[in-house]
C-alpha positions as semicolon CSV with decimal commas, in nm:
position;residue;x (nm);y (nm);z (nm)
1;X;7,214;22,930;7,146
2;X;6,930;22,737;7,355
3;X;6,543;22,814;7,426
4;X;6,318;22,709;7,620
5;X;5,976;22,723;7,390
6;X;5,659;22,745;7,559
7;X;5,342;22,742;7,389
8;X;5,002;22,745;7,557
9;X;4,691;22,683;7,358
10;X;4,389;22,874;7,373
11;X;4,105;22,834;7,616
12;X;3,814;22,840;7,375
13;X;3,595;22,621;7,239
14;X;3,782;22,578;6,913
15;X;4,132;22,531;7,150
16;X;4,118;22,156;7,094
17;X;4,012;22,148;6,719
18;X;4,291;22,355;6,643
19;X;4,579;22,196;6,778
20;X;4,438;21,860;6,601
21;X;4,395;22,035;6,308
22;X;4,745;22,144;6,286
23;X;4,940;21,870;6,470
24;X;5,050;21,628;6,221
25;X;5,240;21,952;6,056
26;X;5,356;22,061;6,384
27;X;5,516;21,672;6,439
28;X;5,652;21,681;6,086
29;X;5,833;21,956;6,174
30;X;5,921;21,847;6,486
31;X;6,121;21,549;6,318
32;X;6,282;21,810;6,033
33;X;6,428;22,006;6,356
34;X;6,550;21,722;6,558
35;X;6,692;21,564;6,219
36;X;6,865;21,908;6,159
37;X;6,969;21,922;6,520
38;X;6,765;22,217;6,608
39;X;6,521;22,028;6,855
40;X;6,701;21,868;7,184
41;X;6,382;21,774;7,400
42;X;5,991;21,821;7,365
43;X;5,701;21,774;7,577
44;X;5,334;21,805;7,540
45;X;5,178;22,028;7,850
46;X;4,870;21,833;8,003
47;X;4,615;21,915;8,256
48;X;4,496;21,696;8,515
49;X;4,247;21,535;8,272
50;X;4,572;21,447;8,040
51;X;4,444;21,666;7,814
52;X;4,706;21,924;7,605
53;X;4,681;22,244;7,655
54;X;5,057;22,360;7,515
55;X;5,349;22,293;7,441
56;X;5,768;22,281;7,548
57;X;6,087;22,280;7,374
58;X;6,390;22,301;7,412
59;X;6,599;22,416;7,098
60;X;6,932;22,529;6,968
61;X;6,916;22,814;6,688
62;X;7,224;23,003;6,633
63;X;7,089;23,327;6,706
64;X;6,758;23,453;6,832
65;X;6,673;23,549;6,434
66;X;6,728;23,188;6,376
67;X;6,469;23,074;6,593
68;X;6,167;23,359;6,519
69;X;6,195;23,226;6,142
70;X;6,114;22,891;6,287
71;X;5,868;23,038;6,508
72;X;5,734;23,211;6,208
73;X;5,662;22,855;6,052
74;X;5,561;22,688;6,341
75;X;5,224;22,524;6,275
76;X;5,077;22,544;6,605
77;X;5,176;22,957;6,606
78;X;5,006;22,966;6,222
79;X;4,746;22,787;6,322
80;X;4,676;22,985;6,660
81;X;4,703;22,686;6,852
82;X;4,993;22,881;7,093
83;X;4,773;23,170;7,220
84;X;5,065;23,258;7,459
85;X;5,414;23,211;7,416
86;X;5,715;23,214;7,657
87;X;6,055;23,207;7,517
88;X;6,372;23,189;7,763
89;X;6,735;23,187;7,678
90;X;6,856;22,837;7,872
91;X;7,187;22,634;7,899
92;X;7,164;22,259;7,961
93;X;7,515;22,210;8,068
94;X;7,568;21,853;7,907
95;X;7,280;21,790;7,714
96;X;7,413;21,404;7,639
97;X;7,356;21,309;7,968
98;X;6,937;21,271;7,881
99;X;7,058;20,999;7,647
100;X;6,876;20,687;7,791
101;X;6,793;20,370;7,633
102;X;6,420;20,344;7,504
103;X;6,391;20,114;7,725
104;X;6,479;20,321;8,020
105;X;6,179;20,519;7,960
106;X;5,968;20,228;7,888
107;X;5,993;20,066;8,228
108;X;5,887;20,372;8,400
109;X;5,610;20,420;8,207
110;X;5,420;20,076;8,315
């Protein structure tokens, strides 16, 4: 079963200290998932400034209880980086078809 994760951090002054405070966990993680198959596609949420101020996933549990015990783990929810959370059932119809080359991706980053 797929969801679409996403986390936005808090607004206040301790929003950035936070999410640095409880990132290297929350990437740790991050790889146990996508080693475990759990994690399909992540993105940090920026402002204009480039900033991040949340977070998206997309992730396959095999039930909803599945993925609120990850939730409950989740470093940036422990940590009260995530201040709001939207979760949405999703269905990427052929999920292999993202599978590009690193080098794909670095070309269209210069």
């Amino acid at each position: 079963m797929q969801f679409l994760v996403l986390g936005y951090d808090g607004t206040d002054e301790g929003a950035k200290e936070r999410r640095a405070n409880a990132r290297p966990d929350h990437i740790a993680m991050g790889d146990k998932l996508v080693a475990e198959g759990n994690l399909w596609y992540g993105a940090a949420l920026t402002n204009d400034d480039g900033d991040m101020i949340g977070s998206m996933y997309v992730v396959d549990f095999e039930s909803e209880a599945a993925l609120n015990q990850w939730l409950k783990k989740e470093p940036y929810v422990v940590g009260d980086v995530w201040r709001k959370r939207e979760i949405k059932r999703c269905q990427t119809r052929d999920p292999s078809q993202f599978n590009r080359p690193k080098e794909f991706f670095e070309e269209r980053q210069k």
